[in-house]
N, CA, C and O atoms as CSV, one atom per row, in Angstrom:
chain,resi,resn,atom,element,x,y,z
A,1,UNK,N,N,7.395,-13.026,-13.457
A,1,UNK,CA,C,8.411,-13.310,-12.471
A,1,UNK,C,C,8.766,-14.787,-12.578
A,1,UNK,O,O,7.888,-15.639,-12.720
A,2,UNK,N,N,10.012,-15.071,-12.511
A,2,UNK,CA,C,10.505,-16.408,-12.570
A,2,UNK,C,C,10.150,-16.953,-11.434
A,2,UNK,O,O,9.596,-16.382,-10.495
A,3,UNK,N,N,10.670,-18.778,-11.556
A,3,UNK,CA,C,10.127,-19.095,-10.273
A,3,UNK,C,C,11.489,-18.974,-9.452
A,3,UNK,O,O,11.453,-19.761,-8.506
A,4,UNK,N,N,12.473,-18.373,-9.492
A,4,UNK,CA,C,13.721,-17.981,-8.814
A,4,UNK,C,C,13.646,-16.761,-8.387
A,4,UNK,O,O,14.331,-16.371,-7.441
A,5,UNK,N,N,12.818,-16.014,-9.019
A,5,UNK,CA,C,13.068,-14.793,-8.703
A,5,UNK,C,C,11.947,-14.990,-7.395
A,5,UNK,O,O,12.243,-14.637,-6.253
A,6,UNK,N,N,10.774,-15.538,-7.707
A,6,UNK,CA,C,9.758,-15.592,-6.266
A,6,UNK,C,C,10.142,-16.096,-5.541
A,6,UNK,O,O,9.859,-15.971,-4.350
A,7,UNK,N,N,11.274,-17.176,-6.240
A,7,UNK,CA,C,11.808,-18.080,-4.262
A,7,UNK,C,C,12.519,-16.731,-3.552
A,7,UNK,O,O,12.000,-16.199,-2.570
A,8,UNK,N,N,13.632,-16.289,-4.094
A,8,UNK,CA,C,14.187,-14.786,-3.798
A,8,UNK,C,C,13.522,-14.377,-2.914
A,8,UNK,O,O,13.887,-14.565,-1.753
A,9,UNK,N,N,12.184,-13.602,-3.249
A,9,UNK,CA,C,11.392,-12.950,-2.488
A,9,UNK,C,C,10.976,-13.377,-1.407
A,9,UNK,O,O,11.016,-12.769,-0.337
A,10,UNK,N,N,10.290,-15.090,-1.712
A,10,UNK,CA,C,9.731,-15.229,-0.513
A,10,UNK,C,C,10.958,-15.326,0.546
A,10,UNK,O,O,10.861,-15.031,1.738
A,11,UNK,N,N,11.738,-15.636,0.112
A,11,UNK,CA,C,12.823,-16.114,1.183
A,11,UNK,C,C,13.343,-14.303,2.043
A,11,UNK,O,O,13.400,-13.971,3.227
A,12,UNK,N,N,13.493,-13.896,1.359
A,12,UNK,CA,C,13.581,-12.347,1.753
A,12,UNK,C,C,12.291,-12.109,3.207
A,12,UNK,O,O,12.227,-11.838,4.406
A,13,UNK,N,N,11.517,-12.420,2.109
A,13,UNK,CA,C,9.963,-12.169,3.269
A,13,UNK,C,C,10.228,-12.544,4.503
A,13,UNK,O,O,10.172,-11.824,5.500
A,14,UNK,N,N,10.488,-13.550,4.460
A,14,UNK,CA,C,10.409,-14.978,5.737
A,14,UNK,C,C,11.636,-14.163,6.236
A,14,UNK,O,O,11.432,-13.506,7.257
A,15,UNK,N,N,13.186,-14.079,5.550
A,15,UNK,CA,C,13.964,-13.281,6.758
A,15,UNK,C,C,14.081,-12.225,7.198
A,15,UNK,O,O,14.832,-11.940,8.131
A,16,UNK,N,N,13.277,-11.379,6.534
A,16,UNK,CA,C,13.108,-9.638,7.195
A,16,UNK,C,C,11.719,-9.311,7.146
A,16,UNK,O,O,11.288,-8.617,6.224
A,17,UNK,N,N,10.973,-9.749,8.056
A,17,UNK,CA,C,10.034,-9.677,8.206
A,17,UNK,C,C,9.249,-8.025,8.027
A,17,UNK,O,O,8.074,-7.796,7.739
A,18,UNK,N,N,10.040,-7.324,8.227
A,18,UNK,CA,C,9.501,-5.854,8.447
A,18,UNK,C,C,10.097,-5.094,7.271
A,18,UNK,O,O,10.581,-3.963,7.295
A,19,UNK,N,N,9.995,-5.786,6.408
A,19,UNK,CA,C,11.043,-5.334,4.353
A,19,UNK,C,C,10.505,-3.631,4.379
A,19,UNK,O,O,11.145,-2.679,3.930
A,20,UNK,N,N,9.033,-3.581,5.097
A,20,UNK,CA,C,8.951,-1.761,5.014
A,20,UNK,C,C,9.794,-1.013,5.808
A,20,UNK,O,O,9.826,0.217,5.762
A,21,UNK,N,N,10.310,-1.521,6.353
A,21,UNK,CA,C,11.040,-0.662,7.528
A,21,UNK,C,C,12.744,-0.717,6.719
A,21,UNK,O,O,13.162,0.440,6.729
A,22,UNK,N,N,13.456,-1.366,6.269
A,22,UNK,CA,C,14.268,-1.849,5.859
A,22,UNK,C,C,14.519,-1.366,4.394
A,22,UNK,O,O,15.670,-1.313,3.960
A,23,UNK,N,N,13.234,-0.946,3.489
A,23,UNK,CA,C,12.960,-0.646,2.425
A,23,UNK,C,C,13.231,1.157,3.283
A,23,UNK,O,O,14.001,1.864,2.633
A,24,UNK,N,N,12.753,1.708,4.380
A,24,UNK,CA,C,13.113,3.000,4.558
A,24,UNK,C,C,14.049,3.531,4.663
A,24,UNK,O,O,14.294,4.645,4.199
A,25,UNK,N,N,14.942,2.676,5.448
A,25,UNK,CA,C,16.129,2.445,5.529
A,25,UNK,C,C,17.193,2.558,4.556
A,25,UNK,O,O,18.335,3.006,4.651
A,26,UNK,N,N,16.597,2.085,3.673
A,26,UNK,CA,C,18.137,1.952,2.090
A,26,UNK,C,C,17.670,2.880,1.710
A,26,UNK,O,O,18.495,3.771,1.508
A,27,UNK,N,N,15.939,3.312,1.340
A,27,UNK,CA,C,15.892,4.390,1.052
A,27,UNK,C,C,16.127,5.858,1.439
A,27,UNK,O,O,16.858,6.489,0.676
A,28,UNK,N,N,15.836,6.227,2.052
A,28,UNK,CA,C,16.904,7.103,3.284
A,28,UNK,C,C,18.309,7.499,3.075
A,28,UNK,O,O,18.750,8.590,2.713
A,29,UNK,N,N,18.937,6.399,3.372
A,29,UNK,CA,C,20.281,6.417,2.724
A,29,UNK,C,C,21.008,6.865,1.278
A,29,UNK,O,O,21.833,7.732,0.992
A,30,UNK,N,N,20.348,5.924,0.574
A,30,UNK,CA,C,20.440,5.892,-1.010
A,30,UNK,C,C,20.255,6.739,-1.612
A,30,UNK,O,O,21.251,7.215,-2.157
A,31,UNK,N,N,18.985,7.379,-1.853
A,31,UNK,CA,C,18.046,8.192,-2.268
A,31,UNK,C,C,19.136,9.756,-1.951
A,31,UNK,O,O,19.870,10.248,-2.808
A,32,UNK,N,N,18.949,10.344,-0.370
A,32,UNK,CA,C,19.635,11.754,-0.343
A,32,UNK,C,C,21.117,11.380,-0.793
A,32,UNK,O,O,21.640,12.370,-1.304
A,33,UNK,N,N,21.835,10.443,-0.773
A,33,UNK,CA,C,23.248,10.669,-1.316
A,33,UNK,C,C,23.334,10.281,-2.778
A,33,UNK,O,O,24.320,10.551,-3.463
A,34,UNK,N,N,22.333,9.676,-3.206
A,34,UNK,CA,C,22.642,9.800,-5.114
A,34,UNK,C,C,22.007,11.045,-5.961
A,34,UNK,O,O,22.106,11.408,-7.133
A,35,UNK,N,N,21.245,11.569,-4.712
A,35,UNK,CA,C,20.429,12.621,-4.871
A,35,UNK,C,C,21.255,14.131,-4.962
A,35,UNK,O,O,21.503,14.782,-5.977
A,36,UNK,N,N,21.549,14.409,-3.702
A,36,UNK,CA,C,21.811,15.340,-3.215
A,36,UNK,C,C,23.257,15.595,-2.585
A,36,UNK,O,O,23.738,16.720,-2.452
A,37,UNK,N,N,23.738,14.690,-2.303
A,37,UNK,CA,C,25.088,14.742,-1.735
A,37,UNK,C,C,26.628,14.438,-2.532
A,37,UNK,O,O,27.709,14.972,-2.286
A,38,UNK,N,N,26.230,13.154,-3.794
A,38,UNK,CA,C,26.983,12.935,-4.642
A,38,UNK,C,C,27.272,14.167,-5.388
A,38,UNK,O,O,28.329,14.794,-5.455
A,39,UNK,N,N,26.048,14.411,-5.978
A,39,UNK,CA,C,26.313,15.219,-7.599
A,39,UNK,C,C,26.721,16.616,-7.334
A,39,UNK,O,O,26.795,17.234,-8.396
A,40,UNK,N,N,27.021,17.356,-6.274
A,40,UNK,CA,C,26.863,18.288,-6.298
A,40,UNK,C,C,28.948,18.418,-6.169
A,40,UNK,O,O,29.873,18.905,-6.820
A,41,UNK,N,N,28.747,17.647,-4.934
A,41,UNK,CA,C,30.516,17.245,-4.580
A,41,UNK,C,C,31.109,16.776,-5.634
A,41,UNK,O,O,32.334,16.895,-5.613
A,42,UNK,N,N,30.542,16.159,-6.779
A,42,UNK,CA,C,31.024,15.488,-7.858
A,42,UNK,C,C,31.329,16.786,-9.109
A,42,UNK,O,O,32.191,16.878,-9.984
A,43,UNK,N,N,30.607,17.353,-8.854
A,43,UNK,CA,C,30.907,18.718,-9.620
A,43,UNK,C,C,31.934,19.763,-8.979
A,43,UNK,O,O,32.604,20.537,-9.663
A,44,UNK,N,N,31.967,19.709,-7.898
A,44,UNK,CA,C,33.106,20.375,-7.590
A,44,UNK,C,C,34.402,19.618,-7.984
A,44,UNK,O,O,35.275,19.931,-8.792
A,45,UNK,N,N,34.302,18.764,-7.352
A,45,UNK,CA,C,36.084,18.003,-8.242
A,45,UNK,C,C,36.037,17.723,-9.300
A,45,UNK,O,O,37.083,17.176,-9.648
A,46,UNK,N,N,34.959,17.856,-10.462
A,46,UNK,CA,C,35.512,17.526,-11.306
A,46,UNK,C,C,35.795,18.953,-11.788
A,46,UNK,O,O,36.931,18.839,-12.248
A,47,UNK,N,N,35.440,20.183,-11.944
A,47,UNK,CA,C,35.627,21.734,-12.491
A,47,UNK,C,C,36.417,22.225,-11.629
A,47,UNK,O,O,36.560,23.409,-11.934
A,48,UNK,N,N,36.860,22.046,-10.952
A,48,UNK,CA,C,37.713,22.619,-9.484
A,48,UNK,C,C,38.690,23.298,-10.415
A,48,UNK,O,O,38.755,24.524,-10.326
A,49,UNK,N,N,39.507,22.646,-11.351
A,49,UNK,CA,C,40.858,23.212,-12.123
A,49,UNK,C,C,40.329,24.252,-13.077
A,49,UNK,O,O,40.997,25.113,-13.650
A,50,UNK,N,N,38.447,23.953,-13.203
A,50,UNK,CA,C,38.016,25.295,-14.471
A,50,UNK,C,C,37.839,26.522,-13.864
A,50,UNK,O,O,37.755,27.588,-14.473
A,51,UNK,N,N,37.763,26.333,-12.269
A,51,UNK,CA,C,37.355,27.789,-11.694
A,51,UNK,C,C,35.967,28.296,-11.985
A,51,UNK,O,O,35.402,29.038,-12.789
A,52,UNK,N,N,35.575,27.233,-10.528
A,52,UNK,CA,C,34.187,27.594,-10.374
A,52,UNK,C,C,34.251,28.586,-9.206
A,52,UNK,O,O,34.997,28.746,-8.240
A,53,UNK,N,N,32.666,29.457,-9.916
A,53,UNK,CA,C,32.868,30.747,-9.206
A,53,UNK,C,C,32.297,30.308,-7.848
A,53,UNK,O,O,31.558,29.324,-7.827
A,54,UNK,N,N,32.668,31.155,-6.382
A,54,UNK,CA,C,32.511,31.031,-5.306
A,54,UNK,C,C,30.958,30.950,-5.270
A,54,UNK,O,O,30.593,30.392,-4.235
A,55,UNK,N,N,29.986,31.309,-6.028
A,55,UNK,CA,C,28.460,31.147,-5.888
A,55,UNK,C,C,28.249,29.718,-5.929
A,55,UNK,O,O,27.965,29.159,-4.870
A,56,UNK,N,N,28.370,28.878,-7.254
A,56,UNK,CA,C,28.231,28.189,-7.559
A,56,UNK,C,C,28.811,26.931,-6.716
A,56,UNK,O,O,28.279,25.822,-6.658
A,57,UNK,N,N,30.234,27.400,-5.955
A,57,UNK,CA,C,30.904,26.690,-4.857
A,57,UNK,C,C,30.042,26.225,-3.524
A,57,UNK,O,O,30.072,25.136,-2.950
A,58,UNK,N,N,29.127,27.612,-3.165
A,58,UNK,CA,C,28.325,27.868,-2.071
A,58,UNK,C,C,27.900,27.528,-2.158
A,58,UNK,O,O,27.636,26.884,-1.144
A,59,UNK,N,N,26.708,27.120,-3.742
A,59,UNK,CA,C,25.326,26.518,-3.655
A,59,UNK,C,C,25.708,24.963,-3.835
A,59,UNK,O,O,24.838,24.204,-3.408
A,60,UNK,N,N,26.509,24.530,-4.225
A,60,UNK,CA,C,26.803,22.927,-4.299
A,60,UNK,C,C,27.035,22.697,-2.425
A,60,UNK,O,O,26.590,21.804,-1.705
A,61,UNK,N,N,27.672,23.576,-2.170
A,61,UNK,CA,C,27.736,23.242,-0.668
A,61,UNK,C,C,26.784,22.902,0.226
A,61,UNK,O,O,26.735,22.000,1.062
A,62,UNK,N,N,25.869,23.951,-0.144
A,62,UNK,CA,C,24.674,24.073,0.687
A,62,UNK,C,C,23.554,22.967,0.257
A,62,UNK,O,O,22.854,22.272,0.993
A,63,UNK,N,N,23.616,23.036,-1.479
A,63,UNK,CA,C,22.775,21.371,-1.331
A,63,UNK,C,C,23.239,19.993,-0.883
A,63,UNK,O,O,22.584,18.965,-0.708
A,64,UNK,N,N,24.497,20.231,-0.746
A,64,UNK,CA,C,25.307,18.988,-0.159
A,64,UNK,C,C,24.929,19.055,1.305
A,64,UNK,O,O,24.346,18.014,1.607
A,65,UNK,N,N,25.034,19.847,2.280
A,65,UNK,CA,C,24.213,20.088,3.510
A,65,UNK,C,C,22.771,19.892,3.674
A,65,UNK,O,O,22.247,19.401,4.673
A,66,UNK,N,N,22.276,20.231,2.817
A,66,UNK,CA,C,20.499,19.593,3.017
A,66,UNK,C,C,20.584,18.177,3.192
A,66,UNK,O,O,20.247,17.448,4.125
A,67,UNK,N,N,21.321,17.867,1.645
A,67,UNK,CA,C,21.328,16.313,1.254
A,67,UNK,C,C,21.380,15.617,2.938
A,67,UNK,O,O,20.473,14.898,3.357
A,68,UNK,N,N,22.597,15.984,3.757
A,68,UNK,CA,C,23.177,15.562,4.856
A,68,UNK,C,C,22.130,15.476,5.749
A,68,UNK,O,O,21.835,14.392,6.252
A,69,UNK,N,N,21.359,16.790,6.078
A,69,UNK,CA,C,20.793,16.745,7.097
A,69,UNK,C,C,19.390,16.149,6.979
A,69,UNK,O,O,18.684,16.151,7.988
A,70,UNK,N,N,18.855,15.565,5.666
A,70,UNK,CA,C,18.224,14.752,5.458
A,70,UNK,C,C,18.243,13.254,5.316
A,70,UNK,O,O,17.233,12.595,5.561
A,71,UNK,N,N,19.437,12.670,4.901
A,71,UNK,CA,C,20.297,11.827,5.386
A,71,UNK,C,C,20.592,11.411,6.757
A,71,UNK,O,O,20.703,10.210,7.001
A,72,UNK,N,N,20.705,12.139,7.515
A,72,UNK,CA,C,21.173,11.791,9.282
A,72,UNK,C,C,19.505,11.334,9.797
A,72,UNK,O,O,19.151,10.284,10.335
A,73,UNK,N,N,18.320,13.046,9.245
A,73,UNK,CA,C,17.162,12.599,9.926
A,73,UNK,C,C,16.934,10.909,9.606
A,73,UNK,O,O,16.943,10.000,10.436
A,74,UNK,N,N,16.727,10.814,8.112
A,74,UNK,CA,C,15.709,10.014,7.370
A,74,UNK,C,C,16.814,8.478,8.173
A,74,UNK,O,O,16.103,7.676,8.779
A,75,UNK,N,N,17.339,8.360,8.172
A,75,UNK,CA,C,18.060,7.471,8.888
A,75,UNK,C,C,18.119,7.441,10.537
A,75,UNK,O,O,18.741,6.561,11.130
A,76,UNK,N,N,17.798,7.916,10.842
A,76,UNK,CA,C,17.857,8.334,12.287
A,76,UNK,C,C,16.226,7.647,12.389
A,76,UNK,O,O,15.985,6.546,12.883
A,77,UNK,N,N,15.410,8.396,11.917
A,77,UNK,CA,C,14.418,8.087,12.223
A,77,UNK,C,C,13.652,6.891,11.334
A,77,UNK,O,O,12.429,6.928,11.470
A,78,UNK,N,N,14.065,6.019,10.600
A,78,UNK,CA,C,14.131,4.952,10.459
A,78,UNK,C,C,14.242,4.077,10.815
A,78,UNK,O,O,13.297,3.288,10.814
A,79,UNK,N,N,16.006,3.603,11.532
A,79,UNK,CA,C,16.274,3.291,12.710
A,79,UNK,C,C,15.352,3.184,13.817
A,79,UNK,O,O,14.743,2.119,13.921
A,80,UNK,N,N,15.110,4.237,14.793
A,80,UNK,CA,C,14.188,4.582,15.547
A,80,UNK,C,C,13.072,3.506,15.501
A,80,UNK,O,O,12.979,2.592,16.320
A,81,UNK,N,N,11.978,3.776,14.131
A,81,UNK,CA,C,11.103,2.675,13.897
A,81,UNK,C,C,11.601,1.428,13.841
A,81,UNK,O,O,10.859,0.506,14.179
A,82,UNK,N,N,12.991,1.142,13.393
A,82,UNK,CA,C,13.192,-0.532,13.382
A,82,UNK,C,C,12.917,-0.897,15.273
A,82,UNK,O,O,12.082,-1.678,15.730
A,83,UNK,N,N,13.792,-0.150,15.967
A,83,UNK,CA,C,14.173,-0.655,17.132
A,83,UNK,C,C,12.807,-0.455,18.253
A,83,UNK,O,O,12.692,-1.236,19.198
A,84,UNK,N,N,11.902,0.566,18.048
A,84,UNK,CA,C,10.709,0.903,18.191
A,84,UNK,C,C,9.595,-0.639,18.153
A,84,UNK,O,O,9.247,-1.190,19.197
A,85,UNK,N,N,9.228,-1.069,16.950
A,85,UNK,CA,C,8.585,-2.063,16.415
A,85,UNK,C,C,9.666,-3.245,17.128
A,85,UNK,O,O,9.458,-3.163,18.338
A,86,UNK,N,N,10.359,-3.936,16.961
A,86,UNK,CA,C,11.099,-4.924,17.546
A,86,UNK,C,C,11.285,-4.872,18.834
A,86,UNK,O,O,11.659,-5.950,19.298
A,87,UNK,N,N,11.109,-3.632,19.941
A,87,UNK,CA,C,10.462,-3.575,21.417
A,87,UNK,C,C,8.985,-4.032,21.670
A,87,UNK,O,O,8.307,-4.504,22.583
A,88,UNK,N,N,8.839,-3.584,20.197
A,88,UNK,CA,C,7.112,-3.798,20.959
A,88,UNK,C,C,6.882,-5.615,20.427
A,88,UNK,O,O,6.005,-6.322,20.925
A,89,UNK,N,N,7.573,-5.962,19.666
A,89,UNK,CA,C,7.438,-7.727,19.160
A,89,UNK,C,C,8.239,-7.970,20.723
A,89,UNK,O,O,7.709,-8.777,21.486
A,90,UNK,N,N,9.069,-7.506,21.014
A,90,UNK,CA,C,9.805,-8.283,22.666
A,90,UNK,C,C,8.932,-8.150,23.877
A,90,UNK,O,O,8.804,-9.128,24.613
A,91,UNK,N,N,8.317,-7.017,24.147
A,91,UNK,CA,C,7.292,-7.202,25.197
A,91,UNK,C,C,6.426,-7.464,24.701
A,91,UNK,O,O,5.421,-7.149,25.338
A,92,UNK,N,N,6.197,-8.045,23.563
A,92,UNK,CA,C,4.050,-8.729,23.506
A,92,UNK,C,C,4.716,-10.482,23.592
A,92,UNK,O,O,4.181,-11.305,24.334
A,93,UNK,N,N,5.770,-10.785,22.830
A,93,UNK,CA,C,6.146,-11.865,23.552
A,93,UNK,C,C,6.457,-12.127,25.121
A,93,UNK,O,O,5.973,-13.026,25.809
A,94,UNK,N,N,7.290,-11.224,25.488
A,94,UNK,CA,C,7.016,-11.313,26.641
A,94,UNK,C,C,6.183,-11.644,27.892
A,94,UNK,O,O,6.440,-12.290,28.908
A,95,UNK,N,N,4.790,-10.792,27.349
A,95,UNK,CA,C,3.934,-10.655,27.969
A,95,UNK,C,C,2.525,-11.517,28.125
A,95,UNK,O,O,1.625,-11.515,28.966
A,96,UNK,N,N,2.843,-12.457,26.565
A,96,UNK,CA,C,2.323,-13.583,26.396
A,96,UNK,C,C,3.101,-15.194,26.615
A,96,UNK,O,O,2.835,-16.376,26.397
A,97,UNK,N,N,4.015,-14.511,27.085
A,97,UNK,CA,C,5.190,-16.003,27.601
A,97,UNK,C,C,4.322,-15.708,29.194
A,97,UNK,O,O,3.664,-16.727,29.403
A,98,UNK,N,N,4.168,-14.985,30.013
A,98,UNK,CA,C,3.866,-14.382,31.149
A,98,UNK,C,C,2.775,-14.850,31.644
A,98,UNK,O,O,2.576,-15.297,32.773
A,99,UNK,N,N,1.717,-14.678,30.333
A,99,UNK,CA,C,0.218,-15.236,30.716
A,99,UNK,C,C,-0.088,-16.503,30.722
A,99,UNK,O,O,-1.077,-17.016,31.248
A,100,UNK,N,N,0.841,-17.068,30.081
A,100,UNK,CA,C,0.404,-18.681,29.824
A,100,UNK,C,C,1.334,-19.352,30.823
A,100,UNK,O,O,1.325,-20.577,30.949
């Protein structure tokens, strides 16, 4: 690793302190739509004019719907943990602004 590439990082570190949560996050996202949601929709427009049969229509559909509804969770509940963890950093500050 260069020494640019570690300033990078550390500097990353220092401003997102919670990079696992954030790392779930893109992943979540990223992951079911290059996965599951792109390629399938991407095959329909591109054969659409070859006459793809209605099976093959259905099943791109339906993995495009998983993709989705794994997508909404995995993001949803990602989220969730960001805002989850950053309540609980606001009331322990809180609660140690309180005691002292």
């Amino acid at each position: 690793m260069s020494k640019s590439s570690r300033e990078k990082a550390c500097a990353l570190a220092i401003l997102i302190p919670e990079l696992d949560l954030v790392i779930s996050l893109v992943g979540s996202v990223s992951s079911s739509f290059l996965a599951l949601i792109f390629p399938p929709i991407l095959q329909i427009l591109t054969f659409h004019t070859e006459g793809l049969s209605p099976l093959v229509t259905i099943k791109n559909a339906a993995i495009s719907l998983i993709g989705l509804i794994g997508f909404i969770t995995g993001t949803y509940i990602a989220i969730e943990k960001i805002i989850e963890r950053n309540g609980l950093k606001s009331t322990e500050a809180f609660s140690s602004f309180m005691v002292q």
